[in-house]
Every structure is written in structure tokens, then in C-alpha cells.
MARMARTI-309939 format. One record per residue (C-alpha): residue number from 0; residue in one letter; x, y, z. Coordinates in nm, 2 decimals, always signed. Each point is the difference from the previous one (the first is absolute). Example, Ala and Ser with C-alpha at 12.3 -4.5 7.8 and 13.67 -1.06 7.14 Angstrom:
// residues 2
  torro  lumgu       x       y       z
      0      A   +1.23   -0.45   +0.78
      1      S   +0.14   +0.34   -0.07
END
This chain:
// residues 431
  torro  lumgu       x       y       z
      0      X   +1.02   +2.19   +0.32
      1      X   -0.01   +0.27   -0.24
      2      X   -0.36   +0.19   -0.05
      3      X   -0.20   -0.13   -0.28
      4      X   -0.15   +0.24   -0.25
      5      X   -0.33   -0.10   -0.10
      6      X   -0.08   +0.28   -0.23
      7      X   -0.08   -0.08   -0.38
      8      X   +0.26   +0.11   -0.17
      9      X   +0.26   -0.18   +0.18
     10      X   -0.22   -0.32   +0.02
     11      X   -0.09   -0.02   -0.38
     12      X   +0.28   +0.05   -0.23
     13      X   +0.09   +0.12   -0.31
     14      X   +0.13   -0.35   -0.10
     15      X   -0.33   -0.09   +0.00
     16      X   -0.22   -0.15   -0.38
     17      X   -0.32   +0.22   -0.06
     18      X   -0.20   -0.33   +0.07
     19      X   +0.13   -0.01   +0.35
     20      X   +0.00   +0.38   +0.08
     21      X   -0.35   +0.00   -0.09
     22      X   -0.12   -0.30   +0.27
     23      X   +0.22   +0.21   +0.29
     24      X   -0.13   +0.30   -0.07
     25      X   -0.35   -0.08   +0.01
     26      X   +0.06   -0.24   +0.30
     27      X   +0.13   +0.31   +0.19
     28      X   -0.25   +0.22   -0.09
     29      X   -0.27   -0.30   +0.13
     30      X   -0.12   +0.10   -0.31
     31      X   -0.23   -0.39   -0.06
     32      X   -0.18   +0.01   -0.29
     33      X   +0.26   +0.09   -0.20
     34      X   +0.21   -0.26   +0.14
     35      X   -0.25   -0.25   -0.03
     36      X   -0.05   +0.17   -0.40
     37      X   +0.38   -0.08   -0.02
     38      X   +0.02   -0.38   +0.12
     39      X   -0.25   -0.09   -0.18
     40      X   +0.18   +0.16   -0.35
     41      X   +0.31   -0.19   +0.06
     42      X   +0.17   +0.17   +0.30
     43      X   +0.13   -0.18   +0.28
     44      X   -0.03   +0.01   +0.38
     45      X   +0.35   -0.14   +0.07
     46      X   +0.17   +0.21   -0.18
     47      X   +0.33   +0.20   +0.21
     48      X   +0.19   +0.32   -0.11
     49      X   +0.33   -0.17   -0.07
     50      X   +0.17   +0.20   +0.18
     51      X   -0.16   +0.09   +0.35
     52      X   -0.22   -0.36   -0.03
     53      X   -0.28   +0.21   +0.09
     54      X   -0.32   -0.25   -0.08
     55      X   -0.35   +0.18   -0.01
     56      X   -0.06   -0.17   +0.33
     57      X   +0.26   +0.22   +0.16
     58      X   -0.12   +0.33   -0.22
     59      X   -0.38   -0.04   +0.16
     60      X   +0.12   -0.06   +0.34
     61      X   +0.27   +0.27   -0.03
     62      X   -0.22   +0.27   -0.14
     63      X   -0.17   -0.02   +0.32
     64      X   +0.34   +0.18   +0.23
     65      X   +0.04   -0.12   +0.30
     66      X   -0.32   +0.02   +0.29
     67      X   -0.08   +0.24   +0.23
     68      X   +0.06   -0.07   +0.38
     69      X   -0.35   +0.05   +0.06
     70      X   -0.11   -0.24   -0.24
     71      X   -0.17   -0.29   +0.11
     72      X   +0.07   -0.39   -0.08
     73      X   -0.33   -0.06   -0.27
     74      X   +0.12   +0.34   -0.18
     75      X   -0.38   +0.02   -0.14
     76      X   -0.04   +0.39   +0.01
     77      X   +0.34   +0.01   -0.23
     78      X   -0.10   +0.05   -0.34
     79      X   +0.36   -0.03   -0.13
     80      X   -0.01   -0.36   +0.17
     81      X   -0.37   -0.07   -0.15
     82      X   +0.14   +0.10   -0.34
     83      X   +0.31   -0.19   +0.04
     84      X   -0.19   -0.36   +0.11
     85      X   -0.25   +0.04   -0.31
     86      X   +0.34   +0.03   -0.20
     87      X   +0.16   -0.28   +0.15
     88      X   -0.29   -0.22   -0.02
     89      X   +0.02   +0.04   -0.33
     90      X   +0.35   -0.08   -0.04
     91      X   -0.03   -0.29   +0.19
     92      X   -0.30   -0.14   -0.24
     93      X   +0.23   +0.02   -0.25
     94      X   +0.31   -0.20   +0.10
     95      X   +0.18   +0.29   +0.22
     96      X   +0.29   -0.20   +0.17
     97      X   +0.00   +0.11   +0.40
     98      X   +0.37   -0.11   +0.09
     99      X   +0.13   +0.21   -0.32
    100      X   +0.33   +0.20   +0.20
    101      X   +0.12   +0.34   -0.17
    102      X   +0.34   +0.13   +0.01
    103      X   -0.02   +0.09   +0.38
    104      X   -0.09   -0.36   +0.05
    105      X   -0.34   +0.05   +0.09
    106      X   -0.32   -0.18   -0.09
    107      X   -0.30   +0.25   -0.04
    108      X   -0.13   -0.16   +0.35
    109      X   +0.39   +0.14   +0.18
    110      X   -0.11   +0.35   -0.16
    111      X   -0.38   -0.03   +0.16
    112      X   +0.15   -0.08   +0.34
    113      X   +0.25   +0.23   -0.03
    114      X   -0.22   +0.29   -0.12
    115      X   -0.24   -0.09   +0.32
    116      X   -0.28   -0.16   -0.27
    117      X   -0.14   -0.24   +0.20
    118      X   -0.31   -0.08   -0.23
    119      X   +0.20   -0.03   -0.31
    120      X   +0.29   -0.21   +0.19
    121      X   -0.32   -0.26   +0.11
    122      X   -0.08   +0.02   -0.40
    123      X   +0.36   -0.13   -0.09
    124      X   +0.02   -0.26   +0.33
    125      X   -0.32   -0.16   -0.12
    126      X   +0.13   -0.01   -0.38
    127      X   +0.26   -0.16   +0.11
    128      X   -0.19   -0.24   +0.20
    129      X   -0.19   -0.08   -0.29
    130      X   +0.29   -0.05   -0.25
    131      X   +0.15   -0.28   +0.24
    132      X   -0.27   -0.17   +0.01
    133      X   -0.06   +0.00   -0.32
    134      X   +0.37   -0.10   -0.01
    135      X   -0.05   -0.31   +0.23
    136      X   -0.30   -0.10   -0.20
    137      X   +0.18   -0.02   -0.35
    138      X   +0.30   -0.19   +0.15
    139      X   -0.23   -0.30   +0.05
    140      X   -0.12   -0.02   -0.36
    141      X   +0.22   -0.10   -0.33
    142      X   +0.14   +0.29   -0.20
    143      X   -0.21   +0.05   -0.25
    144      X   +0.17   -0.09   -0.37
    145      X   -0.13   +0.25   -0.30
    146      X   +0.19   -0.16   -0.28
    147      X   -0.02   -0.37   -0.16
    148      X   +0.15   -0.31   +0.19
    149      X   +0.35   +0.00   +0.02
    150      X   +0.04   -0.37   -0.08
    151      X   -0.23   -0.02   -0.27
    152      X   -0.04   +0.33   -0.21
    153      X   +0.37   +0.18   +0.03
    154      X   +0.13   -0.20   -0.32
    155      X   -0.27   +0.01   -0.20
    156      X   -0.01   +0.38   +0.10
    157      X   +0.37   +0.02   -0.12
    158      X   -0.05   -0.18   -0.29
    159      X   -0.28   +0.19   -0.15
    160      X   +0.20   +0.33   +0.10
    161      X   +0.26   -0.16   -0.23
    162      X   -0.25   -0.06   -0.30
    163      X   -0.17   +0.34   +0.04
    164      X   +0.37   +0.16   -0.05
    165      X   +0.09   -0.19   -0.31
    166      X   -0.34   +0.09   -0.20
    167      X   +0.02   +0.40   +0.09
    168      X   +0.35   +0.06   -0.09
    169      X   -0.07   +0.36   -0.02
    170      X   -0.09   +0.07   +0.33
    171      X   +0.15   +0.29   +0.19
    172      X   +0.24   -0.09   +0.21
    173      X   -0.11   +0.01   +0.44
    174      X   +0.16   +0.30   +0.17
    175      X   +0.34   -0.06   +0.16
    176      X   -0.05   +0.01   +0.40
    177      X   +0.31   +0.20   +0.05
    178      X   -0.17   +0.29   -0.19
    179      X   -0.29   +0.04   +0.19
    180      X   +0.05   +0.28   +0.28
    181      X   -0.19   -0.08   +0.31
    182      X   -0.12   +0.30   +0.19
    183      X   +0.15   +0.05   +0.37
    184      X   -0.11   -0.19   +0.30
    185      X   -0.02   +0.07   +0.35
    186      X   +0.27   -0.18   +0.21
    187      X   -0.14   -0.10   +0.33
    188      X   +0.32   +0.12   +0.27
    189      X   -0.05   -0.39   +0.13
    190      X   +0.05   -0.13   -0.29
    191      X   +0.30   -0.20   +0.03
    192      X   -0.14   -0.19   +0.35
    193      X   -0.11   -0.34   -0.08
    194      X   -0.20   -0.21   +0.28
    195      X   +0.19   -0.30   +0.12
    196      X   -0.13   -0.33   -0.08
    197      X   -0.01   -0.29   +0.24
    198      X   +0.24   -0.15   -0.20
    199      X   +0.24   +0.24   -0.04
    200      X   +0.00   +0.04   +0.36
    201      X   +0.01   -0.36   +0.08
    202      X   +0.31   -0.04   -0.21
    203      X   +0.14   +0.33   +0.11
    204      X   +0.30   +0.00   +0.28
    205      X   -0.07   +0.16   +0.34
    206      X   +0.16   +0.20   +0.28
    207      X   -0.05   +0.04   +0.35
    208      X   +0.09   +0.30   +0.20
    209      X   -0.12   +0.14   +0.32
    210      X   -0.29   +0.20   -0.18
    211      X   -0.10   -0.14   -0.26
    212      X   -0.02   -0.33   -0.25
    213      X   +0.07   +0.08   -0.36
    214      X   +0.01   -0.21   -0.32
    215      X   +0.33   +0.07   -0.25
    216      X   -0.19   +0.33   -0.19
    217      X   +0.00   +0.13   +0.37
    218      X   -0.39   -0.01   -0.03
    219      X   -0.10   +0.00   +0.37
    220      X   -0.15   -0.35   +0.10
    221      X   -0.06   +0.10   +0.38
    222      X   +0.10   +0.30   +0.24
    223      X   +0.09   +0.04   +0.29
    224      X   -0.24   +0.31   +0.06
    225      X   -0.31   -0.25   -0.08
    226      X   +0.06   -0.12   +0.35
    227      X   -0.28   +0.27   +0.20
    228      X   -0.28   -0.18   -0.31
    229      X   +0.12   -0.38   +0.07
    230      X   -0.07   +0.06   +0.40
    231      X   -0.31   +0.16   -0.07
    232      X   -0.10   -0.29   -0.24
    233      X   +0.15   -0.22   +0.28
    234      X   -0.28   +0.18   +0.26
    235      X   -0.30   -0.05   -0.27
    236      X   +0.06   -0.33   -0.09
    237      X   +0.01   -0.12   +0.35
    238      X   -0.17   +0.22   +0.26
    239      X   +0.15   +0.01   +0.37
    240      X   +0.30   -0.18   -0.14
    241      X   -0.19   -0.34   +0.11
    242      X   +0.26   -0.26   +0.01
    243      X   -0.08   -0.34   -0.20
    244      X   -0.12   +0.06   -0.27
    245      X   +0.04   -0.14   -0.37
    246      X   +0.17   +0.19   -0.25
    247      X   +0.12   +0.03   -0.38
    248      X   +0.21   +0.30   -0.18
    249      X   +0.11   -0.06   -0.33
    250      X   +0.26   +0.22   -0.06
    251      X   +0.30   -0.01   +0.26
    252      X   +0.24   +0.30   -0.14
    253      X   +0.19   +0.12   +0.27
    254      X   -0.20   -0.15   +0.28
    255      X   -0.15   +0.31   +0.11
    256      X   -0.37   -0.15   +0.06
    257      X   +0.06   -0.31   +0.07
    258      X   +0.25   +0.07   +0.27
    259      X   -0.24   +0.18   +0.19
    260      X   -0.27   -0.36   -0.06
    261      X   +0.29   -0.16   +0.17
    262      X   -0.03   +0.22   +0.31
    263      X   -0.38   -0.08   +0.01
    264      X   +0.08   -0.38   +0.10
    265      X   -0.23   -0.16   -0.26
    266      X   -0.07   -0.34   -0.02
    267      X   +0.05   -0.04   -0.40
    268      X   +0.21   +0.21   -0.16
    269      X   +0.09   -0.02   -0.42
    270      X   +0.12   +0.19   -0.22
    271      X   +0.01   -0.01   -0.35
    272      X   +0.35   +0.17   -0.20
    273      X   +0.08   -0.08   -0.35
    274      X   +0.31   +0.20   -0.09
    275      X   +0.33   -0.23   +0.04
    276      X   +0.21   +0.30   +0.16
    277      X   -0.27   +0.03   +0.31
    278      X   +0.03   -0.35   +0.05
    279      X   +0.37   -0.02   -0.03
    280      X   -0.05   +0.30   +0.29
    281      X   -0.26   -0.24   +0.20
    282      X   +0.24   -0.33   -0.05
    283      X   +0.33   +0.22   +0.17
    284      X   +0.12   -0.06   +0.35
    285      X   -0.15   +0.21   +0.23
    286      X   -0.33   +0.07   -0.20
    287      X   -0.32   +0.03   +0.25
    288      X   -0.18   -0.14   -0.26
    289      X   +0.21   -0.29   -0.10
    290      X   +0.05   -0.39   +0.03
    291      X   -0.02   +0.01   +0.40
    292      X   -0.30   +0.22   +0.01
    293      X   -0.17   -0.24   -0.17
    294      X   +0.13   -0.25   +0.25
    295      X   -0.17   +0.19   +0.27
    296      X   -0.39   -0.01   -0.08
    297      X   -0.20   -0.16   +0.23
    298      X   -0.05   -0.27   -0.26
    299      X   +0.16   -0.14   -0.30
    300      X   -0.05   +0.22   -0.32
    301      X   -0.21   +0.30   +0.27
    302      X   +0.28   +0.22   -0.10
    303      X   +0.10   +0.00   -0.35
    304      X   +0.17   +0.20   -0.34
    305      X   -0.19   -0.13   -0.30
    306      X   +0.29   +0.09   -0.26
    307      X   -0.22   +0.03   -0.31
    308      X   -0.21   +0.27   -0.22
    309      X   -0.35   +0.01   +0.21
    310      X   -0.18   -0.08   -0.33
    311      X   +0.15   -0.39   +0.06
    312      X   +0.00   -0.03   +0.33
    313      X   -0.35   +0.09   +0.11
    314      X   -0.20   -0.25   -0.17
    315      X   +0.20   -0.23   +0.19
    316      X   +0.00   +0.17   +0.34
    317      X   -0.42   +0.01   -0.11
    318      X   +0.04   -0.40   -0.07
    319      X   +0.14   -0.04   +0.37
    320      X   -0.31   +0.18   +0.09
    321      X   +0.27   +0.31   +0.21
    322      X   -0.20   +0.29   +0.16
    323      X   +0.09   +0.31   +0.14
    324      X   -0.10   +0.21   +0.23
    325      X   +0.18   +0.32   -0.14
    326      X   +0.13   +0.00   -0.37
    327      X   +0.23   +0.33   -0.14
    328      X   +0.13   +0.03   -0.37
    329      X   +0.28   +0.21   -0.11
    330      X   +0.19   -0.14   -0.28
    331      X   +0.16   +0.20   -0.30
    332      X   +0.00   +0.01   -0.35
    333      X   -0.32   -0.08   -0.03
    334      X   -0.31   +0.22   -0.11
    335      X   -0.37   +0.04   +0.15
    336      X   -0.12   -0.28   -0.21
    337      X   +0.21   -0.29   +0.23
    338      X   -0.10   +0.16   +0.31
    339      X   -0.35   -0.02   -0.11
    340      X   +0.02   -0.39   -0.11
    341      X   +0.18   -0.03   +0.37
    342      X   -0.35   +0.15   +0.14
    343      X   -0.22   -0.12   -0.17
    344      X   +0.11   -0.35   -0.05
    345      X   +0.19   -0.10   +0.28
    346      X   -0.06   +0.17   +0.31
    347      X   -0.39   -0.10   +0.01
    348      X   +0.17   -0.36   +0.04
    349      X   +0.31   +0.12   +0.22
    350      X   -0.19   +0.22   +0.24
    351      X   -0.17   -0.08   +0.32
    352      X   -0.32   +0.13   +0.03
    353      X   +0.07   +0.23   +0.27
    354      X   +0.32   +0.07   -0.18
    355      X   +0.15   +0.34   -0.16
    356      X   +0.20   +0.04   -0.29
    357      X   +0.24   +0.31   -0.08
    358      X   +0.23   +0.13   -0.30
    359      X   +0.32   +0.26   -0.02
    360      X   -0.22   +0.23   -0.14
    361      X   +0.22   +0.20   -0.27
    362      X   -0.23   -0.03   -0.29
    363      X   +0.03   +0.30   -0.20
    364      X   +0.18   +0.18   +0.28
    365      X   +0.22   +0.22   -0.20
    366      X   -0.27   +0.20   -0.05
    367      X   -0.34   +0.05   +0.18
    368      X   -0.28   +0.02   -0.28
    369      X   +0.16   -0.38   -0.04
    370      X   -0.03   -0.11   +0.31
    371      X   -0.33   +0.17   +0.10
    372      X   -0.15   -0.23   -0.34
    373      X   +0.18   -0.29   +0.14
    374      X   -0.18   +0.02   +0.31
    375      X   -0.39   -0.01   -0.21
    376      X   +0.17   -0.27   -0.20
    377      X   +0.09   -0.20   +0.31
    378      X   -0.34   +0.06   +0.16
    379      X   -0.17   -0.13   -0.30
    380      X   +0.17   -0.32   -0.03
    381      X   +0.01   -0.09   +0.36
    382      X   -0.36   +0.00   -0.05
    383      X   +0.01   -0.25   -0.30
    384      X   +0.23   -0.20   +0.27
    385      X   -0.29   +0.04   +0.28
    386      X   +0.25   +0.16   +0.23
    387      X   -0.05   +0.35   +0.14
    388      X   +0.30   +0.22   +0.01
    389      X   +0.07   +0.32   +0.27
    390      X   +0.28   +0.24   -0.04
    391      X   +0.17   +0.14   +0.27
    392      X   +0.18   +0.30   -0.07
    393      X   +0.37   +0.12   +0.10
    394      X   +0.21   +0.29   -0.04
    395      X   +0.36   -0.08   -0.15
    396      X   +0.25   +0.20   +0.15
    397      X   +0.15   +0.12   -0.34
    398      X   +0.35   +0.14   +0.09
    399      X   +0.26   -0.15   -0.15
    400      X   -0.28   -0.15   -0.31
    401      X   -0.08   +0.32   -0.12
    402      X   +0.25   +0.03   -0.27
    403      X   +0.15   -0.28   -0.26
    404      X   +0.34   -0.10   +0.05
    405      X   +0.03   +0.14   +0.32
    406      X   -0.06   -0.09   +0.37
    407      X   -0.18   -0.33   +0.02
    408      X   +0.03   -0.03   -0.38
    409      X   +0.40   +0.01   -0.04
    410      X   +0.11   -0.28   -0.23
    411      X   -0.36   -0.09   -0.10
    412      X   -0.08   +0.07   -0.36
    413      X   -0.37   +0.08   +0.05
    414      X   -0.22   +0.19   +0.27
    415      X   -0.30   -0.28   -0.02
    416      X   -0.17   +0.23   +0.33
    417      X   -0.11   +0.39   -0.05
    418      X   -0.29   -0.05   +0.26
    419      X   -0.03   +0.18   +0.38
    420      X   -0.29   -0.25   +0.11
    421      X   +0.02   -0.41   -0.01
    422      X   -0.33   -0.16   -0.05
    423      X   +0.02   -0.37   +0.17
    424      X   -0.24   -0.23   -0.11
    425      X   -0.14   -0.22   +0.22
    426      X   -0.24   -0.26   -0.14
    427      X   -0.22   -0.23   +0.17
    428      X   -0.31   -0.24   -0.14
    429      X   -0.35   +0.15   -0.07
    430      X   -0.23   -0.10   +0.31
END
């Protein structure tokens, strides 16, 4: 990776509006009562240079260089820092967007951790703690409408627009669009990647290979290299690899996890898959997992594939009044908010009492200031479920993951794991 220059002139360009200069400048210079002078007179604190994406999150943070060795974790003798956290307070207060990336695809909390800031990195992890939250909390409420009711006022509007037009003849004609130069915009470098739906991925065509499980935009579904974090799950879920007991993973992939459930001898054994192409895999002669596996339970429907989207077949599973001694998630395509509604609405009725639950933790984990506010995030709503939550960390040998579209990553469009330590989670009731 090339070295970064984190000087000023290379970080706030000439490309930049007089508005926008301004906000840097003083946001670099931790300079915060002018800053506060200028948003409150109109200026902005999401404003980026248009071409470096520099925001005046990263300017306060980078002003700061990078830390000394000696420095310690709280930073409280460093000045700089103290300057820079009044600043970024500040910024904060008034709208400052943490996950902002700049042109070396960075969010100000990457340029903290890479500049050894530890203080202002916990400032940007705890923004962004707070902005999903906040997140989660607006999704359950009805967007808010600011104009009249479609149904009953859009006529009338158009109408009286009509009327108006006919009685002022003389009226200046509006501006043509087209005419109106816009002033330049910072273009994240991710700014092409779209998330996949569920949908999408449901609908998409897969392939198998020894290493990995992709769907037809060669998005990497599951790896082969996950396999060290499935055993480790395996170990958590079910301590001293007790045979017998009752289990549940919803999402099958490659078999990976549930493979190594198999070897435990359970006595109950589902799995949930939705996506046709893993179940045309499951239903082929020869699958471990197939027709004659269910066959072999120790009772009629003990071992089971539920071919289905969780969200349906739960409730029923719930209805038949199924419990499990060790549940694991790891579906894809699907954001935090449906692993949420999986914890908090159906594993209270799912789990045994003495039981442990477990997800393929990969939220966020292209990058670590996202996964670190994962992790709070997680914490916060296991409580709201009334289930505590450990984490048990792991290095990930990264050879071979190190670089996109190479080693582990050959013939998969995106590198969805940047990370050199797994954090499991294994959850378990309070009491």
C-alpha cells in the first residue's frame, strides 16, 4: 500500500468552494469557536473537498499526526488530542457523518486508528454506535410526509398551479435545469458497490467449487477459509463436543458448520436453507445432507432441511413448540436489522434455557471501526433480548486474504474480510 500523505495541502484542494475551505481549515487548525461561529451562519459540517473527500472529521483528527510510541491509551496529557475532541464534538453536534470515506477510502475513525489516536477513534466508534441506533429506532416508525395528501390535495394543487399561470401571463419564465452548473462532488472510490439484497440473492444462480460458494456476480456466499471460525463456533456452541444434543442453523451454504454438528451425533438436527441452487446441491445423490440423512434420525422428522426463508418457517417451527439446545445463524444478503428480529424475536422461544446461540460474525468486517461499533450495537440489543453475549477472540491467519483478487479472493468480486482477529459470539440467557 502506498504511504499516505496527510499534510494540508495535499488533503485540501484547490478544487475546493470558499464555503468549504473555510470549515477544513478551521477544523484543522481545532480552531472551535470559529467553527461553531461558521455553522451557525450557514456552513456545514458535512461538507468534503471534492476532490480528496476530506470531511472536517478527517481535518481535526488528521491535524493531530500520528502518536507517539510512548503515548498512552486515554491520550489526556495530549493537547493536540484535547483540542481535536472539543472540535469533533462539535462537529458531531451538528450533524458530522462518522462513516464519511475520503479518496483513500477512509472514514475519519481508519485515519484515528491509523494515526495511533486511540481517544479520538473511541469518539468516532461511539458516533457510530449512536447513529445505528438511531437508525434502528426510525425504521420502526412511518416516514414522515411534509407535503399535502397524495390522494386528496395533488389535483387541486395542479389545478390551482394552472389558474395562477393563466392570470400572471407576465411572469418570468423558471430557469432551465440544464443551465444551472452544479459545483463538483466528491466521488466515494466505493461508489459503484451496491449491497446485495435477499432477493437478488435468492433469485441469483450459484456455483460450487472446492473453496468457495458464489452467487452469478461472483459475490462470495461462503469460503472455504471460514472453516478455522465454523469449528471454533462448533466448540462454543457445544462445549466438550457432548453428543445429543438439539440443534438448528439456518443457513446451510456449503455445509461447513453443519457438517462438523453431524460429527457431534446430535439427537435433532435441522437446518433451515432458502436458496433453490443449495437445495438442488442437498437433493443430489451423494449429498451428506440429503434425502437419506434425513432417513437416518433417531426419529421421524429428528433430522431435517426446512427448504424455506427463516422468516416463514420459524413461526411454525415456534407453533410445534421445537427447542434447541444450540442455535447458529449465517445467512446472506441480509443486513443487521434481520439478524436482530432473528434474536430478539425468535430465539427467546427457540432456545433452551441452558442453551447458546452464535452468528458468522462479518458485520462490518471490511473494516474495523465497523465492526468494533457492531460489537456495542450487538451488546446493546442482546440486552433488550435478555440474553448476555461473550466474545471470544481469534486471530485469522491472513495469507492468502490480504489482497483483493488474489489468493483466497481469486474469482470473487469483493474482499467482504480485512480483519486479523474473529470475534465469536456466544450468547446465552441472563441468570
Amino acid at each position: 500500500m502506498a504511504a499516505i500523505d496527510d499534510s494540508m495541502p495535499a488533503r485540501i484542494s484547490g478544487d475546493c468552494s470558499d464555503d468549504i475551505r473555510q470549515v477544513l481549515y478551521h477544523a484543522w487548525g481545532h480552531d472551535r469557536d470559529e467553527l461553531k461561529a461558521l455553522l451557525r451562519s450557514g456552513g456545514s459540517a458535512v461538507v468534503q473537498d471534492p476532490k480528496t473527500g476530506e470531511t472536517p472529521l478527517h481535518a481535526a483528527i488528521r491535524a493531530c499526526g500520528p502518536a507517539s510510541p510512548d503515548d498512552d491509551d486515554d491520550e489526556e496529557e495530549d493537547g493536540c488530542v484535547e483540542e481535536a475532541r472539543g472540535v469533533i464534538q462539535e462537529l458531531f453536534l451538528n450533524g458530522a457523518i462518522w462513516n464519511d470515506v475520503d479518496s483513500n477510502n477512509e472514514t475519519p475513525g481508519c485515519v484515528a486508528l491509523r494515526l495511533g489516536r486511540k481517544a479520538l477513534y473511541n469518539m468516532c466508534v461511539d458516533a457510530g454506535v449512536r447513529a445505528e441506533l438511531l437508525f434502528a429506532l426510525m425504521g420502526g416508525y412511518e416516514k414522515l410526509s411534509s407535503g399535502p395528501d397524495e390522494d386528496e390535495g395533488e389535483g387541486e394543487g395542479e389545478e390551482a398551479e394552472h389558474e395562477t399561470n393563466e392570470e400572471m401571463p407576465d411572469a418570468e419564465p423558471e430557469a432551465d435545469p440544464e443551465a444551472v452548473v452544479e459545483a463538483p462532488k466528491f466521488v466515494p472510490p466505493d461508489a459503484g458497490e451496491k449491497p446485495v439484497t435477499s432477493e437478488e440473492y435468492l433469485n441469483s444462480e450459484l456455483t460450487y467449487d472446492d473453496n468457495k460458494l458464489v452467487d452469478s456476480d461472483l459475490n462470495g456466499v461462503m469460503m472455504a477459509w471460514e472453516t478455522d471460525i465454523m469449528r471454533r463456533s462448533v466448540a462454543a456452541l457445544i462445549p466438550d463436543s457432548a453428543p445429543g444434543k438439539r440443534i438448528l442453523n439456518v443457513g446451510f451454504g456449503m455445509g461447513i458448520v453443519d457438517g462438523m454438528f453431524a460429527d457431534l451425533k446430535p439427537s435433532r438436527h435441522h437446518i433451515i436453507e432458502a436458496h433453490p441452487s443449495v437445495l438442488n446441491h442437498l437433493s443430489q445423490e451423494g449429498s451428506k445432507f440429503g434425502p437419506e440423512w434425513e432417513k437416518s434420525g433417531p426419529e421421524e422428522g429428528a433430522f431435517k432441511v426446512h427448504k424455506g426463508r427463516w422468516q416463514d418457517i420459524l413461526p411454525q417451527l415456534l407453533v410445534e413448540g421445537e427447542v434447541y439446545d444450540a442455535i447458529y445463524f449465517d445467512t446472506f444478503g441480509e443486513d443487521y436489522s434481520q439478524l436482530r428480529l432473528f434474536f430478539t424475536e425468535y430465539v427467546i422461544g427457540l432456545m433452551d434455557q441452558e442453551g447458546r446461540f452464535s452468528f458468522f460474525n462479518g458485520l462490518g468486517a471490511d473494516r474495523k471501526i465497523c465492526y468494533d461499533v457492531y460489537t456495542k450495537v450487538v451488546e446493546m440489543d442482546c440486552i433488550e433480548a435478555s440474553l448476555d453475549v461473550e466474545w471470544e477472540e481469534s486471530n485469522v491467519d491472513m495469507a492468502g486474504l490480504d489482497q483483493a483478487g488474489k489468493g483466497e479472493w481469486e474469482g470473487v468480486r469483493r474482499r467482504y474480510w480485512t480483519l486479523d482477529t474473529y470475534r465469536l459470539p456466544i450468547c446465552t440467557f441472563m441468570g
